[in-house]
C-alpha positions as CSV (number, residue, x, y, z in Angstrom):
1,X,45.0,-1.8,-57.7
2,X,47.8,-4.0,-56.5
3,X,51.0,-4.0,-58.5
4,X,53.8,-6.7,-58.8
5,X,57.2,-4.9,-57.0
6,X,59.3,-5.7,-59.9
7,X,57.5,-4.7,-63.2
8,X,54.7,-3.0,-61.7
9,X,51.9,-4.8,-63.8
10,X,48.6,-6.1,-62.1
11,X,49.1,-8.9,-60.3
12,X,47.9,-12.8,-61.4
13,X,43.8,-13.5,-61.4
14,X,43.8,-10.0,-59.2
15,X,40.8,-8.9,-61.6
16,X,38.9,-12.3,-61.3
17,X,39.1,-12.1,-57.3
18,X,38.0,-8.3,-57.0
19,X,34.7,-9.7,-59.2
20,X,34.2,-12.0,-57.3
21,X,34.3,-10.0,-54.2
22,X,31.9,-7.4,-55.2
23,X,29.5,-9.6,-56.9
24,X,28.8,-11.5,-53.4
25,X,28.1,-8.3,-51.4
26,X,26.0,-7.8,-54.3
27,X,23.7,-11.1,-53.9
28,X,24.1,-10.6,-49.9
29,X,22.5,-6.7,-50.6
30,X,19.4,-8.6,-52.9
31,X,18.6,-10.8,-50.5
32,X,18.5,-8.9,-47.4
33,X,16.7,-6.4,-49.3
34,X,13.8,-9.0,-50.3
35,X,13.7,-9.5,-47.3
36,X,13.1,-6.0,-45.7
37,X,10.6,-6.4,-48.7
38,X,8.6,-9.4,-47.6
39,X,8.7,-8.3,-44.1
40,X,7.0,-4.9,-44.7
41,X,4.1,-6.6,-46.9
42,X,3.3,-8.8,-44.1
43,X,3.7,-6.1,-41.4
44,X,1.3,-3.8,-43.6
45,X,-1.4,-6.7,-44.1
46,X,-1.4,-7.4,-40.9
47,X,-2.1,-3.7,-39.4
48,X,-4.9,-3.2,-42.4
49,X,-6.4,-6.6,-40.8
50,X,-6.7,-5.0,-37.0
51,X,-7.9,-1.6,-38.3
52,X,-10.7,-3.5,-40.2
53,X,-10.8,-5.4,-37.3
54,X,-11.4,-2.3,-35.3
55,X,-13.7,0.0,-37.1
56,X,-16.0,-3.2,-37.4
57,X,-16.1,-3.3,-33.6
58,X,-16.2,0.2,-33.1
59,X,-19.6,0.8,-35.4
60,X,-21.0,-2.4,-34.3
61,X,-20.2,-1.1,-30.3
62,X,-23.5,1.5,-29.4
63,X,-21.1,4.5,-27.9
64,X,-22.6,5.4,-24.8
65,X,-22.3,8.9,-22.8
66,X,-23.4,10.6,-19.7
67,X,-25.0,13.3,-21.8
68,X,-27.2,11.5,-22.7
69,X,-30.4,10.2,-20.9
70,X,-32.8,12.1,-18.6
71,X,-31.9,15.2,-17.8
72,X,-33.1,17.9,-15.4
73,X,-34.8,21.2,-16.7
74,X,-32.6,23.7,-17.6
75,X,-29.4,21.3,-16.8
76,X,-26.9,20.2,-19.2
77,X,-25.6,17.2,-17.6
78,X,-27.9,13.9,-17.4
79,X,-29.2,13.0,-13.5
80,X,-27.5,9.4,-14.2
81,X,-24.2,11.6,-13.8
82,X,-25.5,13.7,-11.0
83,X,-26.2,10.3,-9.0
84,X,-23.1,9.2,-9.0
85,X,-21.4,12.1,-8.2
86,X,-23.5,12.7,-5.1
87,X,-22.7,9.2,-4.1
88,X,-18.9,9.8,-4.4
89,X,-19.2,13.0,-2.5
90,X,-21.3,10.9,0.6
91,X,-18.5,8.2,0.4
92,X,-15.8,8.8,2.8
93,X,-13.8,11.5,2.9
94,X,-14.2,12.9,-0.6
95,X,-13.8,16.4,-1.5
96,X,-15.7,18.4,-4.8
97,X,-12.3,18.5,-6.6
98,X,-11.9,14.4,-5.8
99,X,-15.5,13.8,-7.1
100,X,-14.3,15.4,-10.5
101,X,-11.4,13.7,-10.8
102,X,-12.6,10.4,-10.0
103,X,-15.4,10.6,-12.7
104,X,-12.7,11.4,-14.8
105,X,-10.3,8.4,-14.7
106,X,-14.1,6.5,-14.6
107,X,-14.9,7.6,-18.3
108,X,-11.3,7.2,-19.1
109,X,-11.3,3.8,-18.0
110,X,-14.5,2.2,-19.4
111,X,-14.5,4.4,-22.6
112,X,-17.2,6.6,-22.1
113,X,-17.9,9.9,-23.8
114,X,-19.1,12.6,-21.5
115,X,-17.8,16.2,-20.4
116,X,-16.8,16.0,-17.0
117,X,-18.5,19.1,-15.0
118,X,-17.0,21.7,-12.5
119,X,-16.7,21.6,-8.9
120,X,-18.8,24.3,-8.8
121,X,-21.6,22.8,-10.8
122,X,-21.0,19.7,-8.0
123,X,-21.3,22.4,-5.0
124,X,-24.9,23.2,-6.5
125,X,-26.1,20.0,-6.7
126,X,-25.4,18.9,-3.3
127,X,-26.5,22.2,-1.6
128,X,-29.5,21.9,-3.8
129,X,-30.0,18.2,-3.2
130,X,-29.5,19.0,0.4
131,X,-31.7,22.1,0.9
132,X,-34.8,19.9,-0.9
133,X,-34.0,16.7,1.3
134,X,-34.1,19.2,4.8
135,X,-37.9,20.6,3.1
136,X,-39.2,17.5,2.6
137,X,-38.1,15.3,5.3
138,X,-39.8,18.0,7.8
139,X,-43.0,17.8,5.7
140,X,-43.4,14.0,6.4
141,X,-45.3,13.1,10.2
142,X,-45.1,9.6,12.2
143,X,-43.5,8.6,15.0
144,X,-39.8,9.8,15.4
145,X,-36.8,9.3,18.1
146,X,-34.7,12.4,17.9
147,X,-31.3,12.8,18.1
148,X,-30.0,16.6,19.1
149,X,-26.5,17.9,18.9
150,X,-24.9,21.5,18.6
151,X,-21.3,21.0,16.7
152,X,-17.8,22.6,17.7
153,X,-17.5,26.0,16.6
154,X,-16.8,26.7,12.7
155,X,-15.4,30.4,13.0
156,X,-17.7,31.9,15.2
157,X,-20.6,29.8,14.7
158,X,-22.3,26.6,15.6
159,X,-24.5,24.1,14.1
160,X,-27.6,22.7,15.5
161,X,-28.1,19.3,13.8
162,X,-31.6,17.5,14.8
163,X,-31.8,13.5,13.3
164,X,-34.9,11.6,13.4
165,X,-35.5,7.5,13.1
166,X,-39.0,7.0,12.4
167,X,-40.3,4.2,14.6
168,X,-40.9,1.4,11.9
169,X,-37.1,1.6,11.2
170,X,-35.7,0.6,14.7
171,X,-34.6,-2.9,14.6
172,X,-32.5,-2.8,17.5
173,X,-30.1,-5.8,15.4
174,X,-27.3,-3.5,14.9
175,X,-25.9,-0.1,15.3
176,X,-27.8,2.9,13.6
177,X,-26.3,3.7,10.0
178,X,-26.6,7.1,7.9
179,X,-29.1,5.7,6.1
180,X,-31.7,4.6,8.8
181,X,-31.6,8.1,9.7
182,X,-33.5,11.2,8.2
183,X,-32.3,15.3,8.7
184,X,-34.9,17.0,10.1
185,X,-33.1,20.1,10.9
186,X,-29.8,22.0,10.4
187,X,-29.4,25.4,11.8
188,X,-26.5,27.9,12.3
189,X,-25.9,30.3,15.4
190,X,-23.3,32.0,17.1
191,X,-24.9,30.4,20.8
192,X,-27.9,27.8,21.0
193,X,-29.5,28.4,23.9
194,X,-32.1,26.3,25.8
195,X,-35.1,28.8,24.3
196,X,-34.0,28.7,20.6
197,X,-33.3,24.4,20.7
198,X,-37.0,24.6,22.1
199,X,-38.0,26.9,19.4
200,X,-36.6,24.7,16.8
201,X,-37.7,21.4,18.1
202,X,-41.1,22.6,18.1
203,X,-40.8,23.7,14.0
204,X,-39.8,20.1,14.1
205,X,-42.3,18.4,15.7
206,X,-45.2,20.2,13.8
207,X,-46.0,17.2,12.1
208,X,-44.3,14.5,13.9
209,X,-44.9,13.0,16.8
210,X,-41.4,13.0,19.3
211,X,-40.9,9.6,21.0
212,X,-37.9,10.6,23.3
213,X,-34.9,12.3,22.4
214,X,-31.1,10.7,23.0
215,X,-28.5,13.2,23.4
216,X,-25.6,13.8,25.8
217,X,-26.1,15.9,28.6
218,X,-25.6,19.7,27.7
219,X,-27.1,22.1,29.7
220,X,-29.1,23.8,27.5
221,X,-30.4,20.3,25.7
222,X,-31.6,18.9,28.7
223,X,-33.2,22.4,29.7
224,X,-35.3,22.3,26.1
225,X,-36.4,18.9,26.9
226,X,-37.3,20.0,29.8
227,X,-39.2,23.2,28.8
228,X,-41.1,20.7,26.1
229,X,-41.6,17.8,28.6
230,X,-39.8,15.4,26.3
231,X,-38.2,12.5,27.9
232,X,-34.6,12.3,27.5
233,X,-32.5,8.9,27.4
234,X,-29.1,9.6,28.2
235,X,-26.2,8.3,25.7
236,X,-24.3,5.4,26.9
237,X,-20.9,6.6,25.9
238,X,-21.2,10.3,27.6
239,X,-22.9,9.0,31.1
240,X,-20.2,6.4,31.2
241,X,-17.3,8.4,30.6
242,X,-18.6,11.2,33.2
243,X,-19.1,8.2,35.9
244,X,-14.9,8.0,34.9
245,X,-13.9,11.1,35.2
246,X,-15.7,11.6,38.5
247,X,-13.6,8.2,39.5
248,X,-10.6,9.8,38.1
249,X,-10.6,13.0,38.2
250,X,-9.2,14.3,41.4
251,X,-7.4,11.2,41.4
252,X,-3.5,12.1,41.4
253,X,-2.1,9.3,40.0
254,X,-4.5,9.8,37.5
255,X,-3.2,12.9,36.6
256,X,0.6,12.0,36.6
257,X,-0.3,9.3,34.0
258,X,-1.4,12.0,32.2
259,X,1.0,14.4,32.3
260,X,3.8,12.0,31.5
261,X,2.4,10.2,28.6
262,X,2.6,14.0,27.1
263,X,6.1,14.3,28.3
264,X,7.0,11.2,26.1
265,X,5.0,12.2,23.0
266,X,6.9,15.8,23.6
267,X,10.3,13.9,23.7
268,X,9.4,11.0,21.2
269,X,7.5,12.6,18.6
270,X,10.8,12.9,16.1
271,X,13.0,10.3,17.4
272,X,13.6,7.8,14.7
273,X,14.2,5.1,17.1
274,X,12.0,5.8,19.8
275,X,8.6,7.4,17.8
276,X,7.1,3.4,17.4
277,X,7.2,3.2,21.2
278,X,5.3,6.3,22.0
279,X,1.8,6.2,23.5
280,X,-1.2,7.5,21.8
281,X,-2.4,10.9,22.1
282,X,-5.1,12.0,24.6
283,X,-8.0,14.2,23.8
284,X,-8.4,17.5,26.0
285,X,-12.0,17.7,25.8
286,X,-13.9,13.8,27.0
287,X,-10.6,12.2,27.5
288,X,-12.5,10.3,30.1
289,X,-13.9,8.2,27.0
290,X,-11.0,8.4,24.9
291,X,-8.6,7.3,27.6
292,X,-8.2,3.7,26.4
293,X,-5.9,3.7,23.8
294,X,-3.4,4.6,26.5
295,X,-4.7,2.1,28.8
296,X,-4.4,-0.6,26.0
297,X,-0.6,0.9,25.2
298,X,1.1,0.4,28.7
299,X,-0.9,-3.0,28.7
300,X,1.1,-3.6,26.0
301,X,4.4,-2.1,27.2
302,X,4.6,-4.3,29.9
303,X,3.5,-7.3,28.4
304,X,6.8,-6.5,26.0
305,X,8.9,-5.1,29.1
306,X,12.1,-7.9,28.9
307,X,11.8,-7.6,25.0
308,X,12.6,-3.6,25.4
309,X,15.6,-1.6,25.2
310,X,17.3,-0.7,28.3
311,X,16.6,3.0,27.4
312,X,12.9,2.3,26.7
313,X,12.7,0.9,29.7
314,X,13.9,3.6,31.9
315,X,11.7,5.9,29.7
316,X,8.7,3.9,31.0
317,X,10.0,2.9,34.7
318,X,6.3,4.9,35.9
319,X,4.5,2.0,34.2
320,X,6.0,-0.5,36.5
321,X,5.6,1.6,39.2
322,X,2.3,2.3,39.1
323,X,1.2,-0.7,37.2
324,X,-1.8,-1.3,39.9
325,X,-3.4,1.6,38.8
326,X,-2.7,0.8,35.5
327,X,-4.6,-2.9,36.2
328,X,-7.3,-0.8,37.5
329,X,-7.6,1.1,34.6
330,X,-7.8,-2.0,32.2
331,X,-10.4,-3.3,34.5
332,X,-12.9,-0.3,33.9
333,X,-12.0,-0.4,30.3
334,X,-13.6,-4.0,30.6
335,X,-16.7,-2.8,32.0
336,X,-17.2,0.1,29.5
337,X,-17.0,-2.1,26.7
338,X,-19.3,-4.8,27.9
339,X,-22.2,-2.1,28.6
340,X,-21.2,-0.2,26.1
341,X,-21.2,-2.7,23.3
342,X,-24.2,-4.3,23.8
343,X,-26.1,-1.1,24.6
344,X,-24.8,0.5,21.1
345,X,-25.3,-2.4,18.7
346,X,-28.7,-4.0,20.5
347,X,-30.0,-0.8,22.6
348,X,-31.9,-1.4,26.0
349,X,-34.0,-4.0,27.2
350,X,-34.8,-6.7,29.6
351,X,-33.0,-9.4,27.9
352,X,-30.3,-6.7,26.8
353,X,-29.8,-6.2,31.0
354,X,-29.8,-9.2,31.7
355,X,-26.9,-10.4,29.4
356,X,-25.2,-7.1,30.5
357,X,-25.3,-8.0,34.4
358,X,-24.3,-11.8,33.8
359,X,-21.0,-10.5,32.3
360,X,-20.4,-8.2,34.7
361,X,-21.0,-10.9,37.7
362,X,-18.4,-12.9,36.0
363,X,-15.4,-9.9,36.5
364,X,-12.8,-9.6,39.0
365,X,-12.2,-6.1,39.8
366,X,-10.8,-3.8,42.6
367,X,-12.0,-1.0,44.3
368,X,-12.0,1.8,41.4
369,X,-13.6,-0.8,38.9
370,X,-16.3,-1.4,41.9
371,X,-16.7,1.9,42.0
372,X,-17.4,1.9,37.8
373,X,-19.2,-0.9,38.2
374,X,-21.7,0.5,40.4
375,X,-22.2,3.6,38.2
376,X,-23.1,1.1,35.7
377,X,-25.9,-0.7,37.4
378,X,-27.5,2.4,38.5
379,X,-27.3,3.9,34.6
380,X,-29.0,0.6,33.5
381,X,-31.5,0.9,36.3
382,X,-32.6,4.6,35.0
383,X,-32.9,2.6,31.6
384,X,-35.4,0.4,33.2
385,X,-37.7,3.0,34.8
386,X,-37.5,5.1,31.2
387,X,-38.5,2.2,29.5
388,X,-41.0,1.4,32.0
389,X,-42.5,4.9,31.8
390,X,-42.8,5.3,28.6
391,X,-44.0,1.9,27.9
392,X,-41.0,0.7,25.4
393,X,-39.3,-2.5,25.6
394,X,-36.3,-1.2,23.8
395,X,-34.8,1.9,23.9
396,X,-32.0,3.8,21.5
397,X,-29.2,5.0,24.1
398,X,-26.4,6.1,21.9
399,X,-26.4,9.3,19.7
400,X,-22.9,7.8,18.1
401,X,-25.0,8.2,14.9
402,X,-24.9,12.3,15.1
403,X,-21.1,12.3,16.3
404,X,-21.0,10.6,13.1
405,X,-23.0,13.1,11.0
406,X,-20.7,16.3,12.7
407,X,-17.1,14.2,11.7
408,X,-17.9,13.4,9.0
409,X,-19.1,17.1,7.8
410,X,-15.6,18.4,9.5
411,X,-13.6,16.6,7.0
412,X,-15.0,18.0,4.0
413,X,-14.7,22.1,5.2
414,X,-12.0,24.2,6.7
415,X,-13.2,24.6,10.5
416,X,-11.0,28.1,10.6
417,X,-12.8,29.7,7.8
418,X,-13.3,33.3,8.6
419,X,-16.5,34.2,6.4
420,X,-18.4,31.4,8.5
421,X,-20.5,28.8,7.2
422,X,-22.4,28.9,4.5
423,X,-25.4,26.8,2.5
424,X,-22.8,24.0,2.2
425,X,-24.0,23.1,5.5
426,X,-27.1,21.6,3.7
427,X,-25.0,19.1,2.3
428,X,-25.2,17.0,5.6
429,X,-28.6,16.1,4.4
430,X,-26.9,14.0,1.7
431,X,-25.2,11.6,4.0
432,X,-28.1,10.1,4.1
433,X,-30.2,7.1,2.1
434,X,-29.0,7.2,-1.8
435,X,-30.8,9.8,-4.1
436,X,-32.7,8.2,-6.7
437,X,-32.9,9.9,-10.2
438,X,-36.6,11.4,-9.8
439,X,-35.4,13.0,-6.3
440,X,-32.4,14.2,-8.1
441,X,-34.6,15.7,-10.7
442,X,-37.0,17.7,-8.3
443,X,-33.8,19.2,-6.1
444,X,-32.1,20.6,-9.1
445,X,-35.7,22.1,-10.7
446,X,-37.2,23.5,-7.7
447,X,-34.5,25.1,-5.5
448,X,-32.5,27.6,-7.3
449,X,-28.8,29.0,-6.6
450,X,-30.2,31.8,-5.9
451,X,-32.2,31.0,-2.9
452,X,-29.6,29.3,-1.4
453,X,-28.4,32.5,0.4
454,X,-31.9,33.1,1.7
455,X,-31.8,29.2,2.7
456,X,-28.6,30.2,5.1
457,X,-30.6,33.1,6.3
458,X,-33.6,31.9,7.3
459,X,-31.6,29.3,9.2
460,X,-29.1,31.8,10.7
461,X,-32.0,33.7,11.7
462,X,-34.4,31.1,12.7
């Protein structure tokens, strides 16, 4: 309380002002509490108005789950889900693990209810689903083109992968997809030779009648076909690429190309600076037909050569220096793309020739291309007596659809696995047209996990 200095009373109207004082932050306190008041009653009516809200939508909403539904004997999990999972798993690159997950952030998303199975559980479906597509696509007869293939070697042992088109499915409009064609066999063996392809093809054609077959030309393939008398059309991409490296091959210019375009991916491959101006890398095994890329990347070095860096440039001096072999080389790319092309998305025929030759009438080329050229005319006239022969006015010439079937496989196993391959291999059969739920239904009630082992055996031993 404040005193006067000299009698050291209160001061004047010091009582009145301290009232005053205290009675305002008083009011102030009230109001701002009234306030915290009304704001808390509104808040509160408001979230009892969206949970009504809500629960009304949430009993009127008919919860639905993938356990529910049609499900297989003795399964847990309803073939709607199995579907779709089998569908993820044939999609790309997907592993078992991926399929799980990605059904996972699925129901998450669109608010379903369902338990979410294993990748295990998802390995038995497609092995079974597999296995039961393999037994009943050799069961059905017709007409069929074949398509035959041994794989690269997984551990110690390779695959033996035969693919069939029935006839009424060739439309010769566009290039062969997964689903046009069926699995008719999938073996495993440490060596396929000629007499055990022969063996199998004959288990396959039991019930079907073989067309021709369209492979590359291994050895022992063309010595079955031979042993069975089938005809054999040679693919487009493999005869092609060996009328190259017969061009090419002793050809020493050639092989400096080669031999410093690894140099610079050596010296290039962790420069920061450099690494966006190094060439492509060259397969060892049919780098005749996988040469391009580097064709296509000095074509586009020298089309940027005054827009490089001094040091770039004496990197890739050899391209100017040999850039007339290096215009040779784009001219048989030219040519293999023309016949190849045409022959892949349209296969052979007259009309198919025809266009093929008019292009190639139109080209410019020097003496290697000539060469190429040549090679070319002869290939489609070997077309043109096969066809002839076997009475045909179109044929298939490309087997790009089994390459297909074989990367695709690679991608979802480790190729250095020790304990070899195992019935997983059966999951190549799924690759194929989409499993409808009735399928689904009779893979997972008639083939067991158990027999899966005795699956891999008989076709190990087969």
């Amino acid at each position: 309380m404040k005193l006067s200095k000299k009698t050291g009373n209160r001061s004047k109207d010091q009582s009145k002002i301290r009232n005053n004082k205290w009675k305002n932050k008083a009011i102030a306190r009230r109001k701002e509490l009234e306030k915290l008041r009304r704001e808390n009653r509104d808040l509160r009516i408001s979230r009892e108005s969206w949970k009504a809200k809500y629960k009304s939508t949430k009993t009127s909403r008919k919860k639905v789950s993938f356990e529910s539904g049609q499900k297989a004997t003795g399964h847990q999990y309803s073939l709607a889900l199995v579907v779709l999972i089998v569908e993820l798993y044939k999609y790309g690159g997907m592993s078992l693990r991926s399929c799980r997950h990605s059904v996972g952030c699925m129901l998450v998303c669109m608010g379903l209810s369902s338990r979410i199975p294993s990748h295990t559980s998802i390995r038995n479906w497609l092995c079974k689903c597999g296995v039961y597509r393999v037994k009943s696509q050799a069961n059905e007869s017709g007409d069929y083109v074949i398509y035959v293939d041994e794989s690269i070697t997984f551990g110690s042992e390779k695959i033996l992968l035969i693919l069939g088109i029935a006839k009424e499915k060739m439309t010769f409009v566009n290039a062969l997809t997964h689903e046009d064609v069926e699995v008719l066999y999938v073996g495993i063996r440490k060596e396929w030779k000629a007499e055990c392809i022969e063996e199998m093809l004959n288990k396959v054609s039991k019930d079907k009648s073989i067309l021709y077959a369209v492979s590359d030309e291994g050895r022992n393939l063309i010595k079955a076909y031979k042993l069975l008398n089938y005809s054999h059309i040679k693919d487009c991409t493999h005869k092609l690429a060996n009328y190259i490296k017969r061009l090419f091959e002793k050809d020493k210019l050639f092989e400096s190309f080669r031999k410093l375009i690894g140099k610079l991916r050596q010296a290039w491959n962790l420069s920061k600076t450099k690494s966006e101006y190094m060439p492509p890398s060259m397969r060892g095994k049919l780098r005749f037909a996988n040469i391009f890329p580097c064709v296509n990347w000095a074509k586009k070095r020298l089309s940027q050569w005054d827009n490089l860096p001094e040091e770039i440039q004496g990197s890739l001096s050899f391209l100017k220096e040999n850039s007339d072999f290096i215009q040779s080389l784009i001219e048989v790319e030219m040519i293999f793309k023309t016949v190849c092309q045409k022959l892949k998305k349209e296969g052979f025929g007259v009309i198919q020739k025809e266009e093929i030759l008019a292009t190639l009438a139109k080209l410019e080329v020097g003496q290697k291309a000539g060469i190429f050229m040549n090679n070319c005319k002869e290939y489609l006239e070997e077309l043109t007596e096969q066809s002839r022969t076997l009475g045909y006015k179109n044929l298939l010439c490309t087997s790009d659809i089994i390459e297909s079937y074989f990367g695709k496989f690679k991608t979802k196993i480790n190729s250095n696995n020790r304990s070899g391959l195992t019935e997983f291999i059966f999951t190549i059969a799924t690759f194929g047209r989409s499993f409808s739920r009735q399928e689904a239904k009779q893979a997972l009630e008639t083939i067991q996990c158990k027999q899966l082992k005795s699956y891999v055996n008989k076709a190990r031993a087969a």
